[in-house]
LUMBAKOL-130541 format. One line per field, with one value per residue (C-alpha): residue number from 1; x, y, z; residue in three letters. Coordinates in steps of 0.02 Angstrom, whole numbers, plus 50000, padded with zeros to 5 digits. Each point is the difference from the previous one (the first is absolute). Example, Ala and Ser with C-alpha at 12.3 -4.5 7.8 and 13.67 -1.06 7.14 Angstrom:
residues 2
resi	c(1_2)
px	c(50615_50069)
py	c(49775_50172)
pz	c(50390_49967)
resn	c(ALA_SER)
END
This chain:
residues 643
resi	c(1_2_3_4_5_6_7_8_9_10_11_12_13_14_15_16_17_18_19_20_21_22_23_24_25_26_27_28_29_30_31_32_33_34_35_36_37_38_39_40_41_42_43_44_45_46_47_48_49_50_51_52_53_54_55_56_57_58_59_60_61_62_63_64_65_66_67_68_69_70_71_72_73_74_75_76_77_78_79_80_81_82_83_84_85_86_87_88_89_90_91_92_93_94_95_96_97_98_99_100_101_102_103_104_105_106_107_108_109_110_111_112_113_114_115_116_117_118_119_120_121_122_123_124_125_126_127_128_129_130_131_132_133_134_135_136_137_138_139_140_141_142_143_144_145_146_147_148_149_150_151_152_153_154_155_156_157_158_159_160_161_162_163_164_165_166_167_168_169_170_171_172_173_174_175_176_177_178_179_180_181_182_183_184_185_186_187_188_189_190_191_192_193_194_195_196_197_198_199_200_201_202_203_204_205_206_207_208_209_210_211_212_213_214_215_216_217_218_219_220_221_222_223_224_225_226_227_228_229_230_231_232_233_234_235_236_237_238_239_240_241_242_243_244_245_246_247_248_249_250_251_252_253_254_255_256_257_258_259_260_261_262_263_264_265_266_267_268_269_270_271_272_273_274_275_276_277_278_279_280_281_282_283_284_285_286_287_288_289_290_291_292_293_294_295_296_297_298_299_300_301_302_303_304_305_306_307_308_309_310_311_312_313_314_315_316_317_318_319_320_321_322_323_324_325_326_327_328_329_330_331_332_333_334_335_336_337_338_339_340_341_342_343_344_345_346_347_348_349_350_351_352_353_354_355_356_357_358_359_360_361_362_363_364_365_366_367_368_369_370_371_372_373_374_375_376_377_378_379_380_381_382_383_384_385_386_387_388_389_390_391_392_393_394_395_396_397_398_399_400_401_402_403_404_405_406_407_408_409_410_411_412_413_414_415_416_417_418_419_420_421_422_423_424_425_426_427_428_429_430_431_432_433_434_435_436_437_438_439_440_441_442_443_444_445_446_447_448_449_450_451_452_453_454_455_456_457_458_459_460_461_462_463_464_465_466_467_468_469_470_471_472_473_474_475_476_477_478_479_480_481_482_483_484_485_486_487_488_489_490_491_492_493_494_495_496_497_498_499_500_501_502_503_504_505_506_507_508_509_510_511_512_513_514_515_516_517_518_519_520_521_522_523_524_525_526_527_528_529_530_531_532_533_534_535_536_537_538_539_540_541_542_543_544_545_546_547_548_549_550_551_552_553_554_555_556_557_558_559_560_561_562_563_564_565_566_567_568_569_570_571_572_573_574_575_576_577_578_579_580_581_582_583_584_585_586_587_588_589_590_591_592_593_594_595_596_597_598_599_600_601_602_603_604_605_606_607_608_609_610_611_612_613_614_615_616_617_618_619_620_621_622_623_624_625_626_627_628_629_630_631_632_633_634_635_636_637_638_639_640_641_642_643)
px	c(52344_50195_50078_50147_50120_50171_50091_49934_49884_50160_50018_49804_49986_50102_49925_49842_50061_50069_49837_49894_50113_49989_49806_50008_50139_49949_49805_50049_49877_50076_49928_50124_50041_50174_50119_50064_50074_50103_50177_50080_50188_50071_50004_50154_50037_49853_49867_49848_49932_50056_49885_50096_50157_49906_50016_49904_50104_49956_50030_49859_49909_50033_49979_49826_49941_50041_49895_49865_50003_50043_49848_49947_50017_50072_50132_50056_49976_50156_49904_49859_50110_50073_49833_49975_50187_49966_49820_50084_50136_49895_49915_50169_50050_49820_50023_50156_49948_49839_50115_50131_49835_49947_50151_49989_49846_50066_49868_50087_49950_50044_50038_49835_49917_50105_49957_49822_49986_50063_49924_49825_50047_49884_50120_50143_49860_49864_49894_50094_50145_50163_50054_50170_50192_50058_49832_49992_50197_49967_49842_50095_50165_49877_49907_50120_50190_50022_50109_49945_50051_49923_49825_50025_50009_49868_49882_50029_49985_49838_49943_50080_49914_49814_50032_50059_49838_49877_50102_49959_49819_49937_49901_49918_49811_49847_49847_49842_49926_50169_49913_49839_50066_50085_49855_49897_50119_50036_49812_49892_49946_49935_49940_50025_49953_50163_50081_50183_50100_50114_50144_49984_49819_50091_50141_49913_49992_50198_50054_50186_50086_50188_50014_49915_50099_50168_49948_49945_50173_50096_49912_50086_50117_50103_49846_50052_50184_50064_50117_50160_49996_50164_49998_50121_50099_50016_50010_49910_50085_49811_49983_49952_50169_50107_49921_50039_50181_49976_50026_49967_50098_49935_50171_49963_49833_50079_50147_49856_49884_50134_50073_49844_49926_49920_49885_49939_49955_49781_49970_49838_49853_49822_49910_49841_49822_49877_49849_50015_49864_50043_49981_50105_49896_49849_49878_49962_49850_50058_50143_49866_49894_50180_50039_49817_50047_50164_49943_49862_50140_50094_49860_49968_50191_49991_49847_50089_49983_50144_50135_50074_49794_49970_50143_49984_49788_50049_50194_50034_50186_50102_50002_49818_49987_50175_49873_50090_50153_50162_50110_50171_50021_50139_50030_49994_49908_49845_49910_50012_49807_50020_50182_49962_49832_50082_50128_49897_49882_50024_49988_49811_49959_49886_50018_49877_49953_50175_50025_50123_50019_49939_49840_49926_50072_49984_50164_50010_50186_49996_50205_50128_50194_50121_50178_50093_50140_49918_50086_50097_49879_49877_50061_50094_49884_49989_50217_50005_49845_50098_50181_49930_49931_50173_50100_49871_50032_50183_50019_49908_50081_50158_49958_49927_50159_50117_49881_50009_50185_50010_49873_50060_50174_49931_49835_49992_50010_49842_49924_50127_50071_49825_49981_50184_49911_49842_49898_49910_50003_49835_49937_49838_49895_50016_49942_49971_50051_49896_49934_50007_50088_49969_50105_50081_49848_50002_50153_50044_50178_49965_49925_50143_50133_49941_49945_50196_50100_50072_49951_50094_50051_49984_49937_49959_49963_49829_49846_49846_49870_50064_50195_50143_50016_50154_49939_50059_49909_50003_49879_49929_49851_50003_49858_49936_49832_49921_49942_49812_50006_50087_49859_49840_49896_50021_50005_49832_49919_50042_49933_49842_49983_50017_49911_49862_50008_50005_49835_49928_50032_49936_49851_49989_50027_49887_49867_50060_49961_49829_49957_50017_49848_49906_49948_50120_49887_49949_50166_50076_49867_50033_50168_49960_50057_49871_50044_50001_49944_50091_49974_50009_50186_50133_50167_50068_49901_50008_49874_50022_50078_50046_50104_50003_49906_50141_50067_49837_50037_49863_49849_49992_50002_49911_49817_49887_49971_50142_50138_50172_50157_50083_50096_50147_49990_50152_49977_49807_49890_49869_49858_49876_49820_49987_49807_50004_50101_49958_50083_50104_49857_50071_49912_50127_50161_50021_50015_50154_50067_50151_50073_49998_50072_50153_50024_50001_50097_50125_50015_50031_50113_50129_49974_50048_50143_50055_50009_50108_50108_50029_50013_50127_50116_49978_50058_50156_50052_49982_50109_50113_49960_49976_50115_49967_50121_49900_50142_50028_49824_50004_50158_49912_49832_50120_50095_49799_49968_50140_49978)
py	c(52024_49993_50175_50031_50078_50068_49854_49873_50102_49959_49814_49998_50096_49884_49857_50038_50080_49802_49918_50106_49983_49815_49992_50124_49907_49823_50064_50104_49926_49971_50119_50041_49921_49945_50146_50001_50118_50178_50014_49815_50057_49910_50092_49987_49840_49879_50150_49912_50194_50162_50164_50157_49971_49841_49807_49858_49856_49821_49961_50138_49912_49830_50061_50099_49816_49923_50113_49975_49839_49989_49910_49923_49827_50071_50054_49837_49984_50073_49995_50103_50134_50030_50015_50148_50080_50102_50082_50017_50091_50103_50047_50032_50129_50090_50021_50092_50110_50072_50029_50097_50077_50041_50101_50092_50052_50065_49851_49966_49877_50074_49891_50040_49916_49842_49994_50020_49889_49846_50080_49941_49810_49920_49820_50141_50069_49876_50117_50123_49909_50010_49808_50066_49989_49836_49930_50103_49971_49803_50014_50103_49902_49814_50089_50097_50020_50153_50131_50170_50092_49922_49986_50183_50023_49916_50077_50161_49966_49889_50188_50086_49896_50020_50205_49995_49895_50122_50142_49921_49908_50148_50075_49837_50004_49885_50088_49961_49934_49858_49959_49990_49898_49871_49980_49940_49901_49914_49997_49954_49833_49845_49852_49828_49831_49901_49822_49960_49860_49933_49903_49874_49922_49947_49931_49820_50003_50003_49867_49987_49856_49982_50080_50137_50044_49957_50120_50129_50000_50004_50163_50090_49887_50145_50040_49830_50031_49944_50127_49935_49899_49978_49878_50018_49888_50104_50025_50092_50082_50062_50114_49836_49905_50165_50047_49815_50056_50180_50014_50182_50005_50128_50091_50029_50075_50095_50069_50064_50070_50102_50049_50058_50080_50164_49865_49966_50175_50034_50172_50089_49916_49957_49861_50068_49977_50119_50043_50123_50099_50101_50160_50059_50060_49994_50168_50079_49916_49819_50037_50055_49808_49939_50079_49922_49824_50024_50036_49851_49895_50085_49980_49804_49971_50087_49883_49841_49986_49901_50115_49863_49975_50190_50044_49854_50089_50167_50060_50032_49979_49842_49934_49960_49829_49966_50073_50186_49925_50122_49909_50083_50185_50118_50182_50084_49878_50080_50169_50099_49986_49804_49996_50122_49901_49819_50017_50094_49849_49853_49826_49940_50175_50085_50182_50113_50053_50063_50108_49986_50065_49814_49995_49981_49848_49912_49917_49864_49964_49815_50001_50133_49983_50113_50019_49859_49855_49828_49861_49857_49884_50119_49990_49845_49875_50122_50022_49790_50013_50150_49904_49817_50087_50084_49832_49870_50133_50008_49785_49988_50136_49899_49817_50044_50099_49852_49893_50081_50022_49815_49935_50128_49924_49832_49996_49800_49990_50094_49871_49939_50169_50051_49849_49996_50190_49931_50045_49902_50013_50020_50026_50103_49950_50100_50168_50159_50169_50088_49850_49927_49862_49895_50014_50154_50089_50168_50127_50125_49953_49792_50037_50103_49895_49846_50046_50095_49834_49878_49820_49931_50172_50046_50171_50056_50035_50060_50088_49926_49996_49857_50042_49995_49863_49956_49951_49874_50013_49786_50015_50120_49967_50157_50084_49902_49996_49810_49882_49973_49868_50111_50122_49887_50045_50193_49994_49918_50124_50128_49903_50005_50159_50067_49877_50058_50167_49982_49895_50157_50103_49885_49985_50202_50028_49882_50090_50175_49948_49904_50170_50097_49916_49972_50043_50009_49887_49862_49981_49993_49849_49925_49964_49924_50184_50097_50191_50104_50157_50138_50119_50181_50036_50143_49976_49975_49871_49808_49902_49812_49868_50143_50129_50180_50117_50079_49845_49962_50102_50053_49991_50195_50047_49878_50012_49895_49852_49992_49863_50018_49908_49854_50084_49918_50053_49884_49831_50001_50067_50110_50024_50132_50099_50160_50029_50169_50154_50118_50174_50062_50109_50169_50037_49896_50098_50108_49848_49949_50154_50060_49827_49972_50183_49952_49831_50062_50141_49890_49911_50155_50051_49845_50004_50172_49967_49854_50079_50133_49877_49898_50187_50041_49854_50031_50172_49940_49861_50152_50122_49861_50039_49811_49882_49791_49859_49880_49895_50007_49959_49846_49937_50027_49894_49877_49968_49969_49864_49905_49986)
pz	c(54314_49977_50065_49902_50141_49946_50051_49886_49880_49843_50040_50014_49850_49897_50078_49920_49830_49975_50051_49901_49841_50023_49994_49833_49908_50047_49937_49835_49830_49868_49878_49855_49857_49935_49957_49864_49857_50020_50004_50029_50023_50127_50180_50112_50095_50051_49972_49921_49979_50022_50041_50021_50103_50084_49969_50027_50018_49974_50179_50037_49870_50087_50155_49965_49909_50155_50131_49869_50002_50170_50084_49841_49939_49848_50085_49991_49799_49917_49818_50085_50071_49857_49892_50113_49994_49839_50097_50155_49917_49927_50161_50069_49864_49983_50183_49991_49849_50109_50162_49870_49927_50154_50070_49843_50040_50166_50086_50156_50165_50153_50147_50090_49850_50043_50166_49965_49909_50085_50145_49938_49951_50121_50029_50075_50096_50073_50077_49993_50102_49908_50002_50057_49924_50032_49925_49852_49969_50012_49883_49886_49995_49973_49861_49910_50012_49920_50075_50078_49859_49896_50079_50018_49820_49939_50124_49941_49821_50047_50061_49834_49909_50077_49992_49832_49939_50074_49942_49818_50027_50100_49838_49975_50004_49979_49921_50061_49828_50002_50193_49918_49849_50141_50098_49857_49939_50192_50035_49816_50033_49871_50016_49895_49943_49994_50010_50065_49925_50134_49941_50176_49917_49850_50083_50022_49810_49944_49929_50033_49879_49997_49833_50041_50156_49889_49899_50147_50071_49880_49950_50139_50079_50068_50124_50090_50020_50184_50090_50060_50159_50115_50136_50143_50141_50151_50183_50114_50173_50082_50146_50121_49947_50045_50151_50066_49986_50089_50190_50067_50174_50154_49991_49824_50031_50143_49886_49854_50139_50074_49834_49945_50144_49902_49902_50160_50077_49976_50016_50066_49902_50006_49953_49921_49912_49930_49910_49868_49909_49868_49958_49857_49861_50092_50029_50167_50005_49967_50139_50137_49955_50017_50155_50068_49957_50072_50171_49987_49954_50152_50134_49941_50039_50157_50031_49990_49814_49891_49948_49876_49917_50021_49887_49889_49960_50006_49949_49830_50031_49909_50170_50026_49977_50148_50108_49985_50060_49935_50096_50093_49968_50030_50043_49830_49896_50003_49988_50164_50073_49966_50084_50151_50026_49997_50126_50119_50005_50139_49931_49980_49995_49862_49920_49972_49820_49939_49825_49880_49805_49973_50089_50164_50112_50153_50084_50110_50093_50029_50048_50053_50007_50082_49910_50047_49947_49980_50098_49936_50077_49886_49835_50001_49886_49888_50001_49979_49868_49914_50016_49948_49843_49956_50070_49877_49848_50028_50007_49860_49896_50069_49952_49833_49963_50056_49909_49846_49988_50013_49894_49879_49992_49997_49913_49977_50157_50066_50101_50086_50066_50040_50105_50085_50071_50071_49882_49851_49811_49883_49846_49924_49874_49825_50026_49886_50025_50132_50060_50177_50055_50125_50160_49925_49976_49894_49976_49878_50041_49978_49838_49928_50075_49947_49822_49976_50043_49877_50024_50144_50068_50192_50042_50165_50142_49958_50098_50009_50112_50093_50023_49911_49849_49899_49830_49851_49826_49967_49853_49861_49890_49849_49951_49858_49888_50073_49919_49974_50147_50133_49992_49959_50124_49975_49818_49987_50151_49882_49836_50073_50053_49842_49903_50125_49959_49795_50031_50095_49896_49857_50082_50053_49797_49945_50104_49926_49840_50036_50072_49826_49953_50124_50181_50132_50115_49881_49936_50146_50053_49839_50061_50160_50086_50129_49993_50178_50019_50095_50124_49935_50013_49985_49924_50183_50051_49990_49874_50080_49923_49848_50081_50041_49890_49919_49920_49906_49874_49885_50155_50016_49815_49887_50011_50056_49929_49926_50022_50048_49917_50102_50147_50092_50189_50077_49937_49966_49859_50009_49876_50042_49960_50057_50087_50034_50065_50152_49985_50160_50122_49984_50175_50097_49905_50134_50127_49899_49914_50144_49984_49813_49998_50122_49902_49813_50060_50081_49855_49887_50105_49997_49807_49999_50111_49906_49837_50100_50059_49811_49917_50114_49988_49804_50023_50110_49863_49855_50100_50036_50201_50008_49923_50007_49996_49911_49969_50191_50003_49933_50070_50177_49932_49959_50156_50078_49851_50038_50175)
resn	c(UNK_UNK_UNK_UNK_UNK_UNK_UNK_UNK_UNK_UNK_UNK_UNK_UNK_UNK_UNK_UNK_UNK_UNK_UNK_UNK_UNK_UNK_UNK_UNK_UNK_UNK_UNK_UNK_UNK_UNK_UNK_UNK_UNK_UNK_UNK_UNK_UNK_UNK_UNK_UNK_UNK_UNK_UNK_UNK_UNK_UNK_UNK_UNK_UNK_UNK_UNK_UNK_UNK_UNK_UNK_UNK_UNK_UNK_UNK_UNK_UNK_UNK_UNK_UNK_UNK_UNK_UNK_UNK_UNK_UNK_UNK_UNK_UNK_UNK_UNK_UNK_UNK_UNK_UNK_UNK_UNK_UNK_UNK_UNK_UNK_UNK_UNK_UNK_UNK_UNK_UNK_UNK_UNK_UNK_UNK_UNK_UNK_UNK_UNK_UNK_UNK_UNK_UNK_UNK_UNK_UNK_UNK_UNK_UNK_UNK_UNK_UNK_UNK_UNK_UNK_UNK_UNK_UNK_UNK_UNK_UNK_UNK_UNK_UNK_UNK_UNK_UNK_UNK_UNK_UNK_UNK_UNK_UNK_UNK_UNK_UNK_UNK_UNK_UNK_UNK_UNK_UNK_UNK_UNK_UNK_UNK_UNK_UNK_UNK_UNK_UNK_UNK_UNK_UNK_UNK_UNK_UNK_UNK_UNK_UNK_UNK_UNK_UNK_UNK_UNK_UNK_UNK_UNK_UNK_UNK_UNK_UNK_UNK_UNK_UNK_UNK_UNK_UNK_UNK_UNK_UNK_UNK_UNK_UNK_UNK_UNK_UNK_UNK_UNK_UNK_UNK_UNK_UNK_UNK_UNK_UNK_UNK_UNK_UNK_UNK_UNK_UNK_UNK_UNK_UNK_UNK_UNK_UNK_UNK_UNK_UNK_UNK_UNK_UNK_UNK_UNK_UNK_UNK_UNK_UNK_UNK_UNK_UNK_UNK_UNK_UNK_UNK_UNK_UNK_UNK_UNK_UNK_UNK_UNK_UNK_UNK_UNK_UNK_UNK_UNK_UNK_UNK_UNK_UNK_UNK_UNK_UNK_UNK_UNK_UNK_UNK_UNK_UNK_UNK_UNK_UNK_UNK_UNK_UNK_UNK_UNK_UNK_UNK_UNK_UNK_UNK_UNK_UNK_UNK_UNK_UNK_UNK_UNK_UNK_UNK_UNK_UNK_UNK_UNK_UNK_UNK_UNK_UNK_UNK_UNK_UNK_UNK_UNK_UNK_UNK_UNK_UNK_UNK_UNK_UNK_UNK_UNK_UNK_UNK_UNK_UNK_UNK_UNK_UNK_UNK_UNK_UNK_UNK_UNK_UNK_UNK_UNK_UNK_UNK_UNK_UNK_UNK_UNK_UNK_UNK_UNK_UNK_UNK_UNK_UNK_UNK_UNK_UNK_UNK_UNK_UNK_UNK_UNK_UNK_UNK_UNK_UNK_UNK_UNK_UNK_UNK_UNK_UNK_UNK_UNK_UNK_UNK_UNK_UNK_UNK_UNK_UNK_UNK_UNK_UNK_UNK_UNK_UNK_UNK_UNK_UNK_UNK_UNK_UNK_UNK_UNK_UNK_UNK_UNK_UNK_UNK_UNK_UNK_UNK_UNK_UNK_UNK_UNK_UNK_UNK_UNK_UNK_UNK_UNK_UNK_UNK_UNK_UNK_UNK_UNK_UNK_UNK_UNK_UNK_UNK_UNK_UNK_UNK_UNK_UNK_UNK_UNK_UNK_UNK_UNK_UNK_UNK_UNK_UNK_UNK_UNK_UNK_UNK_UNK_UNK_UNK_UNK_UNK_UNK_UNK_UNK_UNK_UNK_UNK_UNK_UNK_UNK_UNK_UNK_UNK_UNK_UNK_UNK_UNK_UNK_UNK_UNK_UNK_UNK_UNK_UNK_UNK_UNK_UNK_UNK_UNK_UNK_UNK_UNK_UNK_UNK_UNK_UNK_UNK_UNK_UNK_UNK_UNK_UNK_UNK_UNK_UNK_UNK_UNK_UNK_UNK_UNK_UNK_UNK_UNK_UNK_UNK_UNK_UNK_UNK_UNK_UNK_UNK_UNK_UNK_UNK_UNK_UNK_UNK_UNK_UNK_UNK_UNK_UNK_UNK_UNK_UNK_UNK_UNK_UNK_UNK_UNK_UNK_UNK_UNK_UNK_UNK_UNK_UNK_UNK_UNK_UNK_UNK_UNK_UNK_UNK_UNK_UNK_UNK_UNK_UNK_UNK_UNK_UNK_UNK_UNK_UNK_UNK_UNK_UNK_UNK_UNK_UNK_UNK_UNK_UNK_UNK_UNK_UNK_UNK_UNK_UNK_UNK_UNK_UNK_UNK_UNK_UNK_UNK_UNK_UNK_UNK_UNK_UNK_UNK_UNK_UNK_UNK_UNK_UNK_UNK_UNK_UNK_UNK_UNK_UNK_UNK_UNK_UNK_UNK_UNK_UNK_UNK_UNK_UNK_UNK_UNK_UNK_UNK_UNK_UNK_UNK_UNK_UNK_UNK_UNK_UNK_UNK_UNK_UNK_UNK_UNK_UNK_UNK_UNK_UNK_UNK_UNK_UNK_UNK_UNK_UNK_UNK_UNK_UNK_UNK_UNK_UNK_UNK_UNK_UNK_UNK_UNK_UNK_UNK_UNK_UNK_UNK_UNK_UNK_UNK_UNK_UNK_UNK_UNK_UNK_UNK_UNK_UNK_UNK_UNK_UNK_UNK_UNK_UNK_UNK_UNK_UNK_UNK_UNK_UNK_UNK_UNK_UNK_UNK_UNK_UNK_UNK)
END
């Protein structure tokens, strides 16, 4: 319900062009596979690739890993990142190929596409209430940290991209005997005889002797190798221990009210609630049964009825379950009807059914506010709150610094200048990368610091979530393959296991071949084994204790009676008999035929598009359009392998 005026309708604008981007970029699949091939000559400077006149840089490519990977614990993993560089590259530079491919196709996104677009992303609009700029700009700036330019850019060739791939898929089509062919194939159903062989009921019969364990581990070692552990001396200055020496005086509050008196002026607002019903998309018909609940809804509030329960039953708006509650609104942050409606209303007082573009509400003014400057009296725990924040941040950006520099110059003496400031020395435990540590808790900037210093090196100060910390690596264990006795307990977990599973599937193949000769039933009983018998099932659905119907491979084409071969589904074994088969009833096609239609043709489609895509970036590297710096390549892989 945001109305873009001329005053603000740019800022807004770009406001939502970044939020928008971040939600695409931070969401993209990886899809593509490594690039690779073409003309290697070297592009200028740090270029990884080249497409036309454009580069892509291995910043861009560091900084596009790191939005990625941004709220993933990968992020973290420099070895995982850069498993991904070479795909991500490659998403980079098919990206710029289609926008090139689409200018030359004179495909073009005007800036009323833009703003329709981010126009319907419901989190900017709950409700159809724009969230408003310095929301949106906070979100944005938390989430992302790209720059308006950028965000702009990748918007638009978000929107290149999605016109250029209908331009190309629109011929696509699904025939009705491939709809036909599906829903047979999703619907035919069979039904078996079979027996599982769970590795867990065997586990009570490994035998685990030293020699065989010896000789399990020294199999593969290497799978037991320890990472590196650090352990550090350090100390801590917390939020508590600087705030003890803050003092906030009155004049001081006085002197930041007063020079900061425009932070303190409220203009004309409305505290409001509503209930909205929408009607976008819906008939004439589902408006007017709309319309009738409204004013039921209306008549029970004017009755005495619970506004906050009311809306919480009946509006379809984000803000339902707060009881309808919107909160403080402003001239110009809403559509017109909503706005005009609002601050007409006296405080406790209820609208009457109101329509917007959105849908049909009800608003209820529960506070009003004229224009005004707050008073010091006002606003001042919120100054010392405000000023006590910015006063602890600053001592402890202080201490740590002077802390630091001291320690730094004098690193055998660590304790002793820690305590001569008040404060007191410890130590952590060994801990690997990524790992928290107690007191210290978990940082990206803890872990990097710590595992970059020599032994007996001070680095700091640090973040973490805690304070500041100045840090002192005092020991270093490598990463190194154990010995047997550092990993017992692991090595023989894993012995058993797969002992566990060779004697299932023993036993599974022993029953395969007892079946060759005789029946399925009696040779199963021979061996102690009692066979279940299935439902009738479709390739979609789950057979228990064996697994879905498409991984029993064999149950919809031999015949029955006949036995299948030993199939591995996870760690178990399944032998099976097929009973019987029931062909897919051809009088409940039409029930599923729209939806098989939309999905195989969806899937044509992004084959089609795909194949686009690779053919295209062939054609660039043959032309010599797009040129790759593999050597560049690999020089950026390594720079993540080392860290």
């Amino acid at each position: 319900m945001f109305s873009f005026n001329r005053t603000n309708s740019e800022k807004i604008k770009k406001y939502l062009l970044i939020f928008f981007l971040s939600i695409v970029c931070l969401s993209m699949v990886i899809v593509m596979a490594p690039i690779g091939g073409g003309d290697t000559s070297t592009p200028q400077g740090n270029a990884l690739a080249t497409i036309g006149g454009n580069s892509i840089t291995s910043a861009e490519l560091d900084e596009k890993i790191r939005d990625q990977f941004r709220n993933s614990q990968m992020g973290t993993n420099p070895q995982m990142m850069a498993m991904f560089a070479p795909t991500m590259l490659d998403q980079m530079v098919i990206s710029d190929i289609l926008v090139d491919q689409a200018h030359k196709m004179g495909i073009e996104v005007t800036d009323a596409e833009v703003l329709k677009t981010f126009e319907g992303i419901p989190w900017l609009y709950p409700g159809g209430n724009f969230v408003g700029a310095d929301k949106a700009a906070q979100m944005i700036a938390d989430n992302t940290g790209k720059t308006l330019p950028q965000f702009e850019a990748l918007i638009r060739n978000s929107l290149l991209e999605d016109k250029i791939r209908a331009v190309i898929t629109d011929g696509v089509e699904v025939t009705p005997g491939e709809v036909l062919a599906q829903y047979r194939h999703r619907n035919n159903k069979t039904k078996i005889d079979y027996v599982v062989f769970d590795p867990s009921q065997f586990i009570k019969d490994v035998k685990v002797t030293p020699e065989a364990l010896d000789a399990f581990f020294k199999k593969d070692s290497a799978k037991y190798k320890l990472p590196e552990e650090r352990q550090l001396r350090y100390v801590l200055i917390d939020a508590d221990q600087a705030r003890a020496r803050v003092n906030v005086t009155d004049a001081e509050l006085h002197d930041y009210y007063t020079q900061h008196l425009s932070d303190y002026r409220v203009p004309d607002r409305v505290k409001v609630a509503h209930i909205l019903f929408k009607t976008t998309g819906k008939t004439a018909a589902e408006v007017a049964t709309l319309e009738k609940t409204a004013a039921d809804v209306l008549n029970q509030i004017r009755a005495g009825a619970n506004f906050g329960d009311l809306a919480k039953k009946y509006s379809e708006d984000s803000t339902a379950q707060a009881g309808g509650e919107l909160g403080w609104i402003v001239h110009g942050q809403t559509v017109a009807n909503f706005e005009s409606t609002a601050f007409s209303l006296k405080p406790g007082e209820v609208s009457g059914l109101i329509k917007t573009e959105y849908g049909i509400h009800i608003i209820k003014v529960e506070d009003k506010q004229v224009a005004h400057l707050q008073t010091f009296d006002e606003v001042k725990g919120a100054i010392q709150a405000e000023m006590e924040k910015q006063r602890v941040a600053e001592v402890q950006d202080s201490l740590s610094t002077s802390l630091a520099t001291q320690i730094k110059a004098n690193p055998q003496n660590f304790a002793d200048i820690v305590s001569k400031a008040g404060f007191v020395a410890r130590e952590t435990p060994l801990f690997k990368f990524n790992q928290p540590v107690p007191d210290l808790g978990k940082s990206d900037g803890l872990d990097n610091l710590t595992f970059e210093l020599r032994l007996n090196e001070v680095g700091g100060p640090v973040s973490v979530p805690r304070g500041e910390a100045v840090i002192q690596l005092i020991q270093l264990s490598p990463e190194h393959v154990p010995a047997l006795d550092e990993v017992r307990p692991q090595v023989e977990e894993d012995f058993r296991h797969q002992e566990s599973v060779d004697m299932a599937k023993d036993k599974a193949q022993k029953l395969a071949e007892l079946a060759k000769t005789q029946d399925f039933d009696k040779a199963a009983k021979s061996l102690g084994l009692t066979p279940k018998t299935s439902n009738d099932f479709s390739e979609t659905e789950y057979v228990e204790g064996a697994g879905n119907g498409s991984q029993l491979t064999g149950a919809f084409t031999l015949d029955p009676g006949q036995v299948s071969s030993v199939i591995s589904v996870g760690n178990n074994q399944v032998l099976f008999k097929v009973i019987s088969h029931t062909p897919a009833s051809d009088a409940d096609f039409a029930s599923q035929r729209d939806q098989i239609k939309e999905e195989l043709l969806s899937q044509k489609r992004n084959l089609e598009f795909e194949i686009y895509r690779q053919n295209l970036k062939d054609q660039y590297l043959r032309s010599g359009q797009l040129k790759l710096n593999e050597a560049g390549l690999k020089q950026f892989l390594a720079s993540y392998q080392t860290q």
